[in-house]
Steps between C-alpha positions, in 0.01 A plus 500: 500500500314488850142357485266579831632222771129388516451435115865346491404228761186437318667435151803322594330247702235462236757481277666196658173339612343508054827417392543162707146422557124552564460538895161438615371828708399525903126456540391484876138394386584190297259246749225696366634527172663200408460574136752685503827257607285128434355474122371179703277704729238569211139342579609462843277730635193323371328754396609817181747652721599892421736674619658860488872593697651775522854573667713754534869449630717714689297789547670871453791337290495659133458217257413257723302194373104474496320213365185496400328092447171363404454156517165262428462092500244248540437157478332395196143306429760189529602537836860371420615790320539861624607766259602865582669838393734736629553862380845606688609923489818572624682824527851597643692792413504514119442147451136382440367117437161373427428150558191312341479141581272177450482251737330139492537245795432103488337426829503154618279405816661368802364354824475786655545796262665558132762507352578760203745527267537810359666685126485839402617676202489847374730832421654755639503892390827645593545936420796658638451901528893632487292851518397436837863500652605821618887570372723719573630471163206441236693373179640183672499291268473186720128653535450601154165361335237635705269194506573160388213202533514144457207185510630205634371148572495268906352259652474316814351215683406391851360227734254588780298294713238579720233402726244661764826561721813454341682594158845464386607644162861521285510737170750599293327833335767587238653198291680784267787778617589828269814680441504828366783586248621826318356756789206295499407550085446112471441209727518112530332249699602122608420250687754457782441287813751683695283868472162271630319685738345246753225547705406294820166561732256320729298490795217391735201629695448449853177500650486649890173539746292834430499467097871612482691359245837511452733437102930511547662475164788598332604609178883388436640683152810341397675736216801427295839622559397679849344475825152322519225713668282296764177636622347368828115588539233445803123623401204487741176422326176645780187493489373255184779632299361848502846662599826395514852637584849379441825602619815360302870535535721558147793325646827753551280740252143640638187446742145489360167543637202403325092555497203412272133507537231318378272807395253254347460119354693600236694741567841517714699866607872472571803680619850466582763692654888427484798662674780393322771449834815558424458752218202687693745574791709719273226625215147430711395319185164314524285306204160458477239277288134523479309187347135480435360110432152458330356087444164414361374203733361345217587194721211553787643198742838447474634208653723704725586834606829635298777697713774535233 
């Protein structure tokens, strides 16, 4: 049997990655949506934060994976607590997961900011479309089935802290890991501290002469059984946070540049364009993601202005 090159590398390293554990996908705008990699990061915004992402990776590769998120949080009438959701689409190849999660964070005031700790619980929709592999020879029967679906339970939990100008945060977003069994006609899940995803960040604004701003962080992903994945990211925040641009370097893997706009009070435009290095050199593979943030300043004077 030959399967297409492109749909072989898909499904054999999805297969290894499901059956050993649940890696937590690239994001390049994860300051602005923490949400998605910190269950502690809901309320922090202050205000009923929502937000829409869109990203598509590897552009011109068949099967390549596009996610699709939508996240909203706020902090509650007690200011302590902060509870959000997050509705998570992802597609590769034939293999298909929706994610729906709660989230709830304790936040407990500091001297100069709060600290939040963060859970979040919820399922995952997993489909896996045999008919969308092209074979050369159609009655495999390692691709028999057609379609097989499964509903499975995860959690997670996180620590962020933040003020006006700093934040630090660690999460671990998946607490279970599934293997597939049988050509993937039944699964299991357990809890294993060796498949932990672990996810680092932080950073600081700098304030400069001629309302210029300027926010380093980094995003440090440390996966099981493989090669953690360090991001290293400089934005520029100009004119009253009306605009701001970022350039970041995926170490040994891509370069990103970033842009949003503040079209209104409420509403924020952003972009982002990778070029994935060492694989664009050979395939001139890109990715893209497009995020649109909406947040009803029900809170007219915040204490201070929020960055991240």
């Amino acid at each position: 049997m030959r399967i297409r090159w492109y749909i072989l590398a898909i499904v054999c390293g999805l297969n290894w990655l499901t059956s050993r554990a649940q890696y937590y996908p690239v994001f390049s705008q994860y300051i602005s949506n923490g949400l998605i990699i910190n269950p502690g990061f809901a309320g922090s915004r202050e205000v009923l934060s929502i937000n829409l992402l869109y990203r598509q990776q590897m552009i011109g590769f068949t099967g390549s994976p596009r996610y699709l998120v939508f996240s909203a949080h706020s902090p509650l009438k007690n200011p302590n607590i902060g509870i959000g959701a997050l509705l998570f689409d992802e597609k590769t190849g034939p293999i298909h997961n929706s994610h729906i999660y709660l989230h709830y964070a304790f936040r407990i005031p500091t001297q100069h900011g709060r600290l939040s700790l963060g859970l979040k619980g919820g399922i995952v929709y997993t489909q896996y479309n045999w008919k969308q592999i092209y074979l050369n020879d159609n009655d495999d029967p390692a691709f028999s089935g057609d379609v097989q679906t499964f509903v499975m339970p995860n959690f997670g939990a996180g620590l962020f802290y933040y003020s006006s100008r700093a934040f630090a945060g660690f999460s671990i977003p998946y607490f279970l890991s599934y293997s597939e069994k049988n050509n993937y006609k039944s699964v299991t899940f357990r809890n294993d501290f060796k498949n932990y995803n672990f996810l680092l960040t932080g950073g600081y604004v700098f304030a400069f002469p001629g309302n210029i701003q300027c926010k380093p962080s980094f995003l440090y992903k440390i996966y099981p059984n493989t090669l953690s994945q360090l991001d290293i990211n400089t934005t520029f925040i100009l004119y009253d946070d009306k605009f701001n641009f970022s350039l970041a370097y995926r170490i040994n893997e891509a370069w990103v540049g970033s842009f949003d706009i503040r079209l209104n009070p409420q509403f924020r435009l952003s972009y982002t364009y990778e070029y994935a290095g060492k694989v664009a050199r050979f395939f001139n593979y890109t990715s893209h993601e497009i995020g649109l943030r909406y947040e009803l300043m029900y809170k007219i004077k915040a204490a201070n202005p929020r960055y991240f």
